[in-house]
ROSEKE-686541 format. One line per 2 residues: number of its first residue (from 0); their letters; for each residue x, y, z of C-alpha. Coordinates in steps of 0.02 Angstrom, whole numbers, always signed. Layout:
BEGIN
NUM) A) X,Y,Z; ...
***
This chain:
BEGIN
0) XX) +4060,+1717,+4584; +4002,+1604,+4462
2) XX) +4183,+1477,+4426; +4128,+1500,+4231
4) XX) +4129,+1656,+4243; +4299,+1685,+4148
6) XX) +4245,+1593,+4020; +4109,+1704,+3960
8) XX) +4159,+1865,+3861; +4126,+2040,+3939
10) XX) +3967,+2113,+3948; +3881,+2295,+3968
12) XX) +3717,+2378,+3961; +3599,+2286,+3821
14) XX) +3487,+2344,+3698; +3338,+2477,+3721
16) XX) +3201,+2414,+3616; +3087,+2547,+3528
18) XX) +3205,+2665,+3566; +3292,+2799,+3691
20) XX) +3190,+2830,+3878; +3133,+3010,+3918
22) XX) +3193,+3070,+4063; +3046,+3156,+4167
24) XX) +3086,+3307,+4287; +3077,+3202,+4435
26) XX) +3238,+3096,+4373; +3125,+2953,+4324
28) XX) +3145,+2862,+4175; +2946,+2861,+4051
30) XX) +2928,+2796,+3904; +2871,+2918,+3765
32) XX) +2745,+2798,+3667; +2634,+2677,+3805
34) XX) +2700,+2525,+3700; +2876,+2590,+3775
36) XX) +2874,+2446,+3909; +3065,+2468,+3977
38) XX) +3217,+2410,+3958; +3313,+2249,+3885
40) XX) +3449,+2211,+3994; +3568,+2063,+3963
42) XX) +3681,+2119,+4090; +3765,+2240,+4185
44) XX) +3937,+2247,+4252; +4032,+2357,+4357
46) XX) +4196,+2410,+4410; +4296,+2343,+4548
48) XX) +4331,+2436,+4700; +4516,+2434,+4634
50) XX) +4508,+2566,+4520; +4408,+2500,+4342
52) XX) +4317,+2635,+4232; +4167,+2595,+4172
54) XX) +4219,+2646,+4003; +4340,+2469,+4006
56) XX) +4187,+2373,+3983; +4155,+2450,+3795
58) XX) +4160,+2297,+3692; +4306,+2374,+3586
60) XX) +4375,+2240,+3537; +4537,+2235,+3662
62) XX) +4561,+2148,+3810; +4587,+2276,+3934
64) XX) +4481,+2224,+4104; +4577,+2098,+4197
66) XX) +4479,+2142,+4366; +4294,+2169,+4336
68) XX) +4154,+2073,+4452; +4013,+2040,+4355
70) XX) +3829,+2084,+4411; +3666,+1973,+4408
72) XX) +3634,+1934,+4245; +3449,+1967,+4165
74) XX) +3331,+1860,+4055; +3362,+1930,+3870
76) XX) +3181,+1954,+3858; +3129,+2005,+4038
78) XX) +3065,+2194,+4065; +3118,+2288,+4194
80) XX) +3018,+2448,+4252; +3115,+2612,+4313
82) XX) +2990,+2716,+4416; +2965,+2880,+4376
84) XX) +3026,+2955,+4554; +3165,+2969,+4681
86) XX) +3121,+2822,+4771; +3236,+2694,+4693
88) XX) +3397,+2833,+4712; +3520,+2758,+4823
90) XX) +3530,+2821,+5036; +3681,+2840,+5143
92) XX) +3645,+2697,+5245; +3637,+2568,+5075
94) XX) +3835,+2598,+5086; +3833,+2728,+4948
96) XX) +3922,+2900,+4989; +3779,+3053,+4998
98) XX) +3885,+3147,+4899; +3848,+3056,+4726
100) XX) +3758,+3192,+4601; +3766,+3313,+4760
102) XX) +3927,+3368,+4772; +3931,+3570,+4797
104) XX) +3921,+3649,+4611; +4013,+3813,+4569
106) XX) +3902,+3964,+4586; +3873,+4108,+4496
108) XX) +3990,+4254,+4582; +3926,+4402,+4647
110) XX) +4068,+4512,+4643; +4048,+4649,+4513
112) XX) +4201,+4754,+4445; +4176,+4901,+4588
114) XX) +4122,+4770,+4741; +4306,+4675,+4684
116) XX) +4384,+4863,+4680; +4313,+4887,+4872
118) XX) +4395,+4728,+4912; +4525,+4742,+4838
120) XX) +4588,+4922,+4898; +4553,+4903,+5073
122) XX) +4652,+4695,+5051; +4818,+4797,+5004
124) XX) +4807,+4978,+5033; +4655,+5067,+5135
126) XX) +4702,+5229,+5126; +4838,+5353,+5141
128) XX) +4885,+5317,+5324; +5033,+5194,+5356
130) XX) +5138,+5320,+5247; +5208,+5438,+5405
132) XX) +5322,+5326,+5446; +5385,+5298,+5279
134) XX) +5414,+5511,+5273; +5512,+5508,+5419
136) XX) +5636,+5359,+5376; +5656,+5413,+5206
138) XX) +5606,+5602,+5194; +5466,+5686,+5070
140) XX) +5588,+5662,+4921; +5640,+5473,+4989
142) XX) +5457,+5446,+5000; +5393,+5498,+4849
144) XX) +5522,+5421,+4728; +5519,+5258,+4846
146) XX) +5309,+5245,+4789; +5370,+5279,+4612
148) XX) +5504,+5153,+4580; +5420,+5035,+4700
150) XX) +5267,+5052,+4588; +5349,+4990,+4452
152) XX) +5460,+4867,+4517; +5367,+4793,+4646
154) XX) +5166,+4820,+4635; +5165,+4811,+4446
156) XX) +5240,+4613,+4417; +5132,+4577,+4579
158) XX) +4973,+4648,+4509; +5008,+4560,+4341
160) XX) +5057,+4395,+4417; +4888,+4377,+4517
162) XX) +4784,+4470,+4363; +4861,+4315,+4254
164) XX) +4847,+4183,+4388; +4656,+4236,+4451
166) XX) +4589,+4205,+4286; +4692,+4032,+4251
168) XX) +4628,+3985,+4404; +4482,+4077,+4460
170) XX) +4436,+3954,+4629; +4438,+4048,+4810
172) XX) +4614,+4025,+4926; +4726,+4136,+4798
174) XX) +4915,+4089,+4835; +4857,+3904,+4912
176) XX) +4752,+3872,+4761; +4897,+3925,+4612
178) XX) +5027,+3829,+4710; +4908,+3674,+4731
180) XX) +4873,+3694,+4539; +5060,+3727,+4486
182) XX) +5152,+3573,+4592; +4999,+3449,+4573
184) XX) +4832,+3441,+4666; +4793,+3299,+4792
186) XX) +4978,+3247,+4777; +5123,+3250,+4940
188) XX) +5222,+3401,+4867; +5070,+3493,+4819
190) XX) +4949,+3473,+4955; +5106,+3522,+5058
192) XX) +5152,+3665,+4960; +4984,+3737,+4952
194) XX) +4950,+3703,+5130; +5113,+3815,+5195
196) XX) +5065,+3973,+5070; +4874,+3957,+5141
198) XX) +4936,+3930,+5342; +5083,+4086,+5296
200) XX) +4949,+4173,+5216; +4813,+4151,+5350
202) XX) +4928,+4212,+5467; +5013,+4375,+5413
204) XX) +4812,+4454,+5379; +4783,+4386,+5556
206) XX) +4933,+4443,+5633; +4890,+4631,+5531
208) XX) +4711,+4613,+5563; +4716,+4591,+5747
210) XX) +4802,+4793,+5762; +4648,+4886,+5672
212) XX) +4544,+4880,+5823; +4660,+4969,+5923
214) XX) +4695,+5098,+5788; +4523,+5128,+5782
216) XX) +4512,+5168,+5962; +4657,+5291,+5949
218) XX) +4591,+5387,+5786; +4398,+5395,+5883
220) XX) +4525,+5468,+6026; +4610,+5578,+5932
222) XX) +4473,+5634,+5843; +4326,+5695,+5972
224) XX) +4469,+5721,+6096; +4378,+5611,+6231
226) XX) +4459,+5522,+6376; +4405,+5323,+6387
228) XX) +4416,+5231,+6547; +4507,+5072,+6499
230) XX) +4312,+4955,+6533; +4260,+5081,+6387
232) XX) +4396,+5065,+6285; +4393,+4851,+6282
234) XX) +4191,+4891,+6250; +4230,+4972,+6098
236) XX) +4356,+4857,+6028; +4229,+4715,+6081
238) XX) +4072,+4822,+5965; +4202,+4856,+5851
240) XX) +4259,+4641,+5799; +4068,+4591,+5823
242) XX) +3980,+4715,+5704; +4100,+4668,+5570
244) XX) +4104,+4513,+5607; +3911,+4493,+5570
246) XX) +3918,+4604,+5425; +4047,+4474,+5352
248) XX) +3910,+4340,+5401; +3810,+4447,+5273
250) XX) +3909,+4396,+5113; +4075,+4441,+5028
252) XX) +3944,+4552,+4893; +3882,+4654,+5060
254) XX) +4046,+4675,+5104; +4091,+4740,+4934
256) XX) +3967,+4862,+4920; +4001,+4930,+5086
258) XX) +4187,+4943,+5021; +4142,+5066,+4884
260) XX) +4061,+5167,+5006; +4173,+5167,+5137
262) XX) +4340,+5244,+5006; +4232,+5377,+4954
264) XX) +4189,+5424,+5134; +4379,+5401,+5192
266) XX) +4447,+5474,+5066; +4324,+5635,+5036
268) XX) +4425,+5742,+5217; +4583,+5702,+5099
270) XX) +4541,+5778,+4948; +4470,+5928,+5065
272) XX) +4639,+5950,+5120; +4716,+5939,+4940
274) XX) +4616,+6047,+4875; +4626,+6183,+5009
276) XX) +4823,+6141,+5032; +4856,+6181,+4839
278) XX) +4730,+6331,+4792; +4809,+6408,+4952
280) XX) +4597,+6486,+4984; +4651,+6464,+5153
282) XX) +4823,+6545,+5176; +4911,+6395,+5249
284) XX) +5091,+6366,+5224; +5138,+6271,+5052
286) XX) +5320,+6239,+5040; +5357,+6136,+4886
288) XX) +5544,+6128,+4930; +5508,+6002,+5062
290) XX) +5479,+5858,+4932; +5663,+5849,+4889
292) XX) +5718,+5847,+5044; +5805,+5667,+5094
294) XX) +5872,+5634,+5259; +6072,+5622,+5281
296) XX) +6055,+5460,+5348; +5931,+5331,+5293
298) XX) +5857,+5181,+5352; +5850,+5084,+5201
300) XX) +5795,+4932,+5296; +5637,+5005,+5368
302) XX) +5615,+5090,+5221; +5624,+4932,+5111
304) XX) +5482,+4858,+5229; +5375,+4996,+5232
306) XX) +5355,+5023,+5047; +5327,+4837,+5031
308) XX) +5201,+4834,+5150; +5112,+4992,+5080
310) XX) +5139,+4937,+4889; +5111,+4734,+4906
312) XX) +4973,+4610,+4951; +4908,+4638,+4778
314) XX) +4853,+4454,+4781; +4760,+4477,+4951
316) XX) +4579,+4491,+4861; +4626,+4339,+4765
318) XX) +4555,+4222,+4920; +4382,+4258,+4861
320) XX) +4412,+4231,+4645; +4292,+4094,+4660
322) XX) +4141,+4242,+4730; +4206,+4350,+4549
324) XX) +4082,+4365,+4426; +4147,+4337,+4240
326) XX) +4338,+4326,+4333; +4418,+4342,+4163
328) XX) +4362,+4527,+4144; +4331,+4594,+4302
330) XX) +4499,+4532,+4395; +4634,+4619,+4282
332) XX) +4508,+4787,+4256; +4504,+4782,+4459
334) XX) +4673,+4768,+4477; +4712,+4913,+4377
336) XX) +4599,+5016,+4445; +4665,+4976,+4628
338) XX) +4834,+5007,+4571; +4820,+5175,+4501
340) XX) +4694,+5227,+4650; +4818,+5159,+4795
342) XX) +4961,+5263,+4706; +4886,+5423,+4693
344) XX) +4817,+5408,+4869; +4988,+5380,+4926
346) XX) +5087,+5525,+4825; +4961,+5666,+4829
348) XX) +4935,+5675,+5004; +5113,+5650,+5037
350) XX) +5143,+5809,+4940; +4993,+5890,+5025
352) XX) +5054,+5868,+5215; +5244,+5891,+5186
354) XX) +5224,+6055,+5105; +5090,+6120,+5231
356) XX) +5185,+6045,+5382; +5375,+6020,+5365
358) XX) +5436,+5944,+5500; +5434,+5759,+5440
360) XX) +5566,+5710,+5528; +5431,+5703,+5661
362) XX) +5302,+5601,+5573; +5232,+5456,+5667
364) XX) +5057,+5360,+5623; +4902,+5454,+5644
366) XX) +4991,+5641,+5630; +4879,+5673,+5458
368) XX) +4735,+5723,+5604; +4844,+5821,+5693
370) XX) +4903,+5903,+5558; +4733,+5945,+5505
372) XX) +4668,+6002,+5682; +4814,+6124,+5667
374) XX) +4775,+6200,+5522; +4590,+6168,+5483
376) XX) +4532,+6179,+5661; +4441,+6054,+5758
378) XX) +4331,+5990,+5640; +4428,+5952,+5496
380) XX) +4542,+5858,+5625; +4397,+5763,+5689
382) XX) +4331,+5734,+5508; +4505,+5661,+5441
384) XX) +4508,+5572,+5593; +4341,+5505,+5561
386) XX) +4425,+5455,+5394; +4571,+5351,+5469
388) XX) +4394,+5275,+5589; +4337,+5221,+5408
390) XX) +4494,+5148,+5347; +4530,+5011,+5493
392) XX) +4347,+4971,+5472; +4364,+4925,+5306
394) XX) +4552,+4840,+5339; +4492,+4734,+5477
396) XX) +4328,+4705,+5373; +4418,+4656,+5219
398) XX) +4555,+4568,+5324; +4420,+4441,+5371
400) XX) +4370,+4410,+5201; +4526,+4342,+5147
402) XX) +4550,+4248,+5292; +4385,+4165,+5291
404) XX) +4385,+4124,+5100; +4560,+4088,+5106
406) XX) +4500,+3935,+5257; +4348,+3911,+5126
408) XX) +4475,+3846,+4988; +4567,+3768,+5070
410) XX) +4420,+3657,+5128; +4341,+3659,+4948
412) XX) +4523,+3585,+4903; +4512,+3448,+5039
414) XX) +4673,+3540,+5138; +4561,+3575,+5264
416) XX) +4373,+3469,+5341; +4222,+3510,+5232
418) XX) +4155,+3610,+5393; +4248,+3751,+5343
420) XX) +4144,+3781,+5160; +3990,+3774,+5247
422) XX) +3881,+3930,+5215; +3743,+3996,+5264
424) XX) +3587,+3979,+5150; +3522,+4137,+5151
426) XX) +3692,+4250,+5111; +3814,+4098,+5040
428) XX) +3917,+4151,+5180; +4071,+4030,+5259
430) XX) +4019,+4063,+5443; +4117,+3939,+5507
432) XX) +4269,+3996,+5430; +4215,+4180,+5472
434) XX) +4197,+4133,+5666; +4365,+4048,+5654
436) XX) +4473,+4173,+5589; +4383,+4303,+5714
438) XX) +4442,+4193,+5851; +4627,+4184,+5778
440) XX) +4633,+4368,+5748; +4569,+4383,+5911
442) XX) +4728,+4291,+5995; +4860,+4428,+5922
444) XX) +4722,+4556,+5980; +4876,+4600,+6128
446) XX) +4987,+4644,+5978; +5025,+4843,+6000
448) XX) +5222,+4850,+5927; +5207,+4908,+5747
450) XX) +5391,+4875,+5716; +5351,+4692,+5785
452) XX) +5200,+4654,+5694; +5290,+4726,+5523
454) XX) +5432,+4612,+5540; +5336,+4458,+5575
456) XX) +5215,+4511,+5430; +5314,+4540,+5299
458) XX) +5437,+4399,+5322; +5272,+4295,+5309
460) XX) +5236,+4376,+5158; +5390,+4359,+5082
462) XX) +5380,+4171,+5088; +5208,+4156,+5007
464) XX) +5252,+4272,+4865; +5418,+4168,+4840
466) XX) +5278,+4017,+4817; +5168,+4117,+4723
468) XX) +5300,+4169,+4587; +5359,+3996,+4583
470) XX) +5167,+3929,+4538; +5163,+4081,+4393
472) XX) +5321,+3994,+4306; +5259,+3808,+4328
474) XX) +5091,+3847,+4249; +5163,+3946,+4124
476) XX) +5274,+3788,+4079; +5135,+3661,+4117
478) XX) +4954,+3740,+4094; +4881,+3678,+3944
480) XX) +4860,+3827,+3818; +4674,+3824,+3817
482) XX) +4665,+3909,+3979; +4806,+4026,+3972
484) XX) +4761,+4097,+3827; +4564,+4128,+3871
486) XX) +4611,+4231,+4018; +4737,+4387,+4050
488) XX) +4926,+4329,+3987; +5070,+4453,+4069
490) XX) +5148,+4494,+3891; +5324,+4418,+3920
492) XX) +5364,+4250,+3907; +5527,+4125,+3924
494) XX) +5691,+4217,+3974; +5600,+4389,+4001
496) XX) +5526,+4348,+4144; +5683,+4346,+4249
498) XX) +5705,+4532,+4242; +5526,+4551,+4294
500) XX) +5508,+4466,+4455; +5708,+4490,+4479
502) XX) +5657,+4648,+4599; +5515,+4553,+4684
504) XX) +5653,+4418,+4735; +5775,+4515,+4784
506) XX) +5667,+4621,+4889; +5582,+4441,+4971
508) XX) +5768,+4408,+5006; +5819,+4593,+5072
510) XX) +5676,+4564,+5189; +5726,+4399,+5255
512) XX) +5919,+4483,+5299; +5839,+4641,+5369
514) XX) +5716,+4567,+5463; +5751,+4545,+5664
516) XX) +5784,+4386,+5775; +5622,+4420,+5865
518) XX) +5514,+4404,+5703; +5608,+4253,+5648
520) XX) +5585,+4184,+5810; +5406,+4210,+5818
522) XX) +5364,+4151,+5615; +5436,+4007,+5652
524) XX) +5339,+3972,+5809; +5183,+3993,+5695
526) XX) +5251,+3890,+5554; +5282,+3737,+5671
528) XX) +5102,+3768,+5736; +5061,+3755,+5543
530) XX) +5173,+3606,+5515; +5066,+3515,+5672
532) XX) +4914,+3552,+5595; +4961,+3481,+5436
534) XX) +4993,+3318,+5508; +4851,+3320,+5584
536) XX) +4737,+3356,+5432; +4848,+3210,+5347
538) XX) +4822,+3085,+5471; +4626,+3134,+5512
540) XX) +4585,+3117,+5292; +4675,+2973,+5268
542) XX) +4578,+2904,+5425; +4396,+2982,+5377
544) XX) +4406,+3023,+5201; +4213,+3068,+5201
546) XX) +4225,+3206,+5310; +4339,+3318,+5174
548) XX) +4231,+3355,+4981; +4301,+3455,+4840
550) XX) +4189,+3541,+4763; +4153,+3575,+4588
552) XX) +4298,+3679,+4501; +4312,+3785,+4324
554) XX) +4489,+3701,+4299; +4484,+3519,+4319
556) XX) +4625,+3491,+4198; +4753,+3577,+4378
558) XX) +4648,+3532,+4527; +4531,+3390,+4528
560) XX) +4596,+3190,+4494; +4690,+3152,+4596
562) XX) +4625,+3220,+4788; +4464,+3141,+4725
564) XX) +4529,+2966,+4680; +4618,+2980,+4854
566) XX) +4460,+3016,+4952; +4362,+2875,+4856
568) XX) +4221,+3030,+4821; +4186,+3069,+4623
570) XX) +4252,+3190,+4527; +4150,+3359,+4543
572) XX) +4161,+3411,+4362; +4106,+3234,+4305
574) XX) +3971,+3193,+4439; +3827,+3110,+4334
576) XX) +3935,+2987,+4237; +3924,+2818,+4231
578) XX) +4092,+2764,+4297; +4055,+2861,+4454
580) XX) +3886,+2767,+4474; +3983,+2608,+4429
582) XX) +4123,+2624,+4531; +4024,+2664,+4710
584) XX) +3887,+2525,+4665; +4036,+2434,+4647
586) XX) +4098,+2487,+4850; +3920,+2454,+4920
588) XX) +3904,+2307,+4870; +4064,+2224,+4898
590) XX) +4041,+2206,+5071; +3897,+2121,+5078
592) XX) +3874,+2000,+4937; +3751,+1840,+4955
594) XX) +3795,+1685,+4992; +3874,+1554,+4883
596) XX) +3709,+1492,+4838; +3639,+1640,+4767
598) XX) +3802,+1678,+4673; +3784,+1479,+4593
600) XX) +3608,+1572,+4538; +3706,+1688,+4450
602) XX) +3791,+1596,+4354; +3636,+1520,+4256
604) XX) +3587,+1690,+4190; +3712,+1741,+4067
606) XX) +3661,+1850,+3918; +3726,+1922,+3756
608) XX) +3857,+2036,+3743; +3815,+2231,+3662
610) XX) +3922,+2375,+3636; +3879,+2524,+3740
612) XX) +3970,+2647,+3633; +3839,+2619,+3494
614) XX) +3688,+2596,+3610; +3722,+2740,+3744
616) XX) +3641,+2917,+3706; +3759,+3034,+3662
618) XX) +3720,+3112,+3817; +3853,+3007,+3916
620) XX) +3975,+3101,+3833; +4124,+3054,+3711
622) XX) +4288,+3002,+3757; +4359,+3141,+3648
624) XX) +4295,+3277,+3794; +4417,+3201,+3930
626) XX) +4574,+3283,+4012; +4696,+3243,+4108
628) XX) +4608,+3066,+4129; +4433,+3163,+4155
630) XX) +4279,+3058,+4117; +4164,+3183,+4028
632) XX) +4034,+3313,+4083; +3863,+3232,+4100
634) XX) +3702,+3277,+4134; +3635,+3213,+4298
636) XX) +3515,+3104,+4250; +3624,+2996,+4177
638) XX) +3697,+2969,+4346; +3518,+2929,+4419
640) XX) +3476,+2792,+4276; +3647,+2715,+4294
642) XX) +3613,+2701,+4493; +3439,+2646,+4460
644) XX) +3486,+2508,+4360; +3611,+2457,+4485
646) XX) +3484,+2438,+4608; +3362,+2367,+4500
648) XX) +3492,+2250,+4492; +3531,+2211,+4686
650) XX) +3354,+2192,+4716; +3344,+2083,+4585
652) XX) +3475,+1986,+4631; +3416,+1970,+4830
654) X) +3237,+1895,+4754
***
């Protein structure tokens, strides 16, 4: 460093005689008239490694750049050429990160309003089975007001929470992402925070997952009324977890439109049986009296679960927001949909079986196909049972969705190693993350105790919507209005919000006194697994930041400053800007400056000082764009002309 170099007053980019460069669609820089020659350049100078912003080196008239190195200064009248290619962009190996200009940009989402319905039934319902059990602990008249009031207290603020939440923040990893918004992205608490509602989320769909393939070996049973040998029965379960598995490797939009088939086709022996139940064209029994009927004794705890289990996970299609097309719109329409659909499944069949068959007291899961085989005959058993065939499809289908996506945000919000967003080209699907929550479903493939699987499951749950809930009110206090108010806004605000998730609380806390020493036992085995893994993803980015990327986000106001200053990797949402280019010319270079001599060199060159806010383009953006300490949206060739002239500049320097 030249020793007068303290003396001399800051400097930035010079002059451009005859005026601005047209950008070619290489990412060259030609001139628009021949007698366009190049550029003037006095100087060039670029932010330290410790954090300066190329913005500090505006001649503004303040002092406000204690730590800036100062590049190779340039002849006042000496032309430099920018060719009109990619050859002078910078490589990995110069000591600039790949990821300048590159970083993964938000698609366009392929998730229409009835693809998101598909999802979204079989993420939180999948049909009317799971409801037996639910008659039996609580009777047909239990039952049926249970769904109502449940409907209202529970589903309803849950539905409304995520409706207003997906659109704030409309990125995949649903409860992860809103808590990492609400309690600050890339900092301790919020990394943290978002990390335990992702891991407690991942591992309640796993742990309910991991059953379906079992269920839908005893529907296919109970249905054609065949007897498996136990080699046939693991081959089916084995068909069963790869042929979904590949269909997921298809793309969340394939698995959407499969969705809407597969509720029609589930659904269709149902409303058979409805119909033929209530116009009575086939003389069965209809006793309407049944759906009063409440048992003298019930089991409000298993009750409690089972409607929460039936009526919750509203949130669960939430993972894949980021796949939504025009989020805004199609979330809360989807939602409501879902909701009504998931309710009237559950209450009109209820009504349907009870009056035709009453002895609930006897209900257990899968006795809607008996029920039918003794009334309809054979083939309407076999068809309902076909049905409930349909349904665990669809759940285990769906259940890897949100499991993958949900490993897919949290690796597009640096919680997890860039290796799980990878995707495959041809259907922008996360395989890796696919194949990895196959594998951890897989592991709890043993599970066969409903009661077990429930308890674990739901105490799970109950955590991550106690996060959840907590995110709502700290962007509610902290968003800035501009995005609450473009998206769906729950219609209560300040004080009036305690009586609306009051029920949802005190049912998350019902559930954690109800729920058995077994299931505590095993949750918390899984959360210190979590806890281990956490550390591990700690220690492994702070070690090799470059193997962990954010990618490009619609909110960077909640999720993007701060992770990226950590990792030393630009901003998505302001890749192309100057300061970026500045700031990792800055890194390559500081490790391998020349030798005293050719810094002495340096020092002879010194050249007039210019303001860059009245010699930029426009199209560097204006200061007035930023938030939250963003630098502003830019086009990406001003990235490439900014990195161009830095190496114009090394180069320079070296001759």
């Amino acid at each position: 460093m030249d020793p007068d170099a303290g003396a001399r007053p800051r400097q930035g980019l010079g002059h451009i005689v005859s005026g601005f460069p047209e950008f070619s669609p290489t990412g060259g820089v030609r001139s628009v008239r021949p007698e366009w020659q190049g550029w003037h350049l006095p100087s060039f100078t670029a932010p330290s490694p410790s954090g300066g912003r190329m913005r500090d080196t505006i001649d503004d008239g303040e002092d406000d750049t204690p730590e800036f190195e100062e590049m190779p200064a340039i002849e006042e009248h000496e032309q430099l050429l920018l060719p009109a290619d990619d050859d002078w962009l910078y490589e990995e190996n110069e000591g600039l990160s790949s990821t300048v200009g590159s970083l993964p940009e938000r698609k366009e989402g392929v998730l229409t309003l009835w693809t998101l319905v598909g999802i979204m039934y079989f993420a939180s319902s999948g049909g009317p089975e799971g409801t037996e059990g639910l008659v039996a602990s609580a009777g047909p008249g239990g039952a049926l007001l249970g769904i109502v009031v449940a409907a209202f207290l529970w589903s309803a603020p849950i539905a409304l929470m995520s409706a207003e939440l997906g659109t704030i923040v409309p990125e995949n990893g649903g409860a992860m992402v809103w808590a990492r918004a609400a309690f600050g992205a890339g900092s301790c608490r919020g990394d943290a925070i978002a990390f335990c509602a992702g891991w407690c989320s991942f591992l309640f769909t796993a742990v309910d997952a991991a059953l379906y393939p079992s269920m839908f070996v005893s529907y296919l049973v109970a249905g054609t009324g065949l007897h498996l040998m136990p080699q046939t029965i693991l081959g089916i379960k084995l068909f069963f977890c790869a042929a979904l598995i590949l269909h997921n490797c298809a793309g969340v939009g394939a698995v959407g439109e499969s969705s809407k088939v597969m509720i029609v086709l589930l659904l269709c022996p149902f409303v058979v049986f409805i119909v033929t139940a209530f116009s009575g064209v086939a003389s069965w029994p209809f006793s309407p009296e049944q759906w009063t009927v409440v048992p003298d004794e019930p089991n409000y705890g298993e009750i409690v679960l089972l409607l929460a289990w039936n009526l919750g996970m509203w949130e669960s299609a939430a993972a894949c927001a980021g796949e939504v097309k025009d989020p805004v719109k199609t979330f809360p329409r989807a939602l409501a949909i879902v909701v009504l659909l998931v309710v009237a499944n559950y209450v009109i069949p209820i009504l349907a079986f009870t009056a035709v068959e009453p002895d609930w007291k006897n209900y257990v899961n899968g006795c809607y196909v008996d029920i039918a085989r003794k009334y309809g005959g054979l083939g309407f058993g076999a068809a309902v049972a076909l049905g409930q065939c349909i349904s665990t499809t669809g759940l285990f289908e769906n259940g890897l969705v949100k499991n993958s996506y949900t490993l897919c945000g949290m690796s597009e919000q640096t919680l997890l190693p860039r290796f799980f967003q990878l995707r495959w080209v041809r259907t922008d699907a996360p395989v890796p993350a696919i194949i990895f929550s196959s594998l951890v479903t897989g592991c709890f493939v043993c599970l066969s105790d409903f009661s077990a699987v429930l308890g674990v499951d739901m105490l799970l749950y109950a955590g991550v919507l106690t996060i959840e809930i907590a995110s709502f009110v700290v962007l509610r206090i902290h968003c800035p209005p501009e995005l609450s108010e473009e998206g769906f806004r729950i219609p209560l605000q300040g004080i009036l919000l305690i009586p609306f998730f009051a029920p949802c609380l005190v049912v998350c806390g019902y559930i954690a006194y109800v729920t058995p020493y077994e299931s505590y036992l095993a949750a918390s085995i899984m959360m210190c697994i979590g806890f281990v893994l956490y550390l591990m993803v700690f220690l492994f980015r702070e070690s090799k930041p470059q193997g962990f990327q954010q990618i490009a986000t619609a909110v960077p106001e909640l999720l993007e400053t701060p992770a990226c200053s950590r990792l030393n990797t630009p901003n998505p949402s302001v890749q192309g800007s100057v300061r970026d280019a500045g700031s990792f010319y800055a890194r390559s270079t500081a490790g391998s400056r020349l030798d005293s001599e050719a810094g002495s060199r340096r020092g002879s060159r010194a050249g007039s000082v210019s303001s860059v806010r009245s010699q930029v383009p426009s199209f560097l953006g204006d200061d007035d764009s930023h938030h939250f300490g963003q630098a502003p949206h830019t086009p990406n060739s001003a990235l490439r002309l900014a990195q161009g002239l830095g190496r114009v500049l090394q180069m320079r320097e070296a001759l």
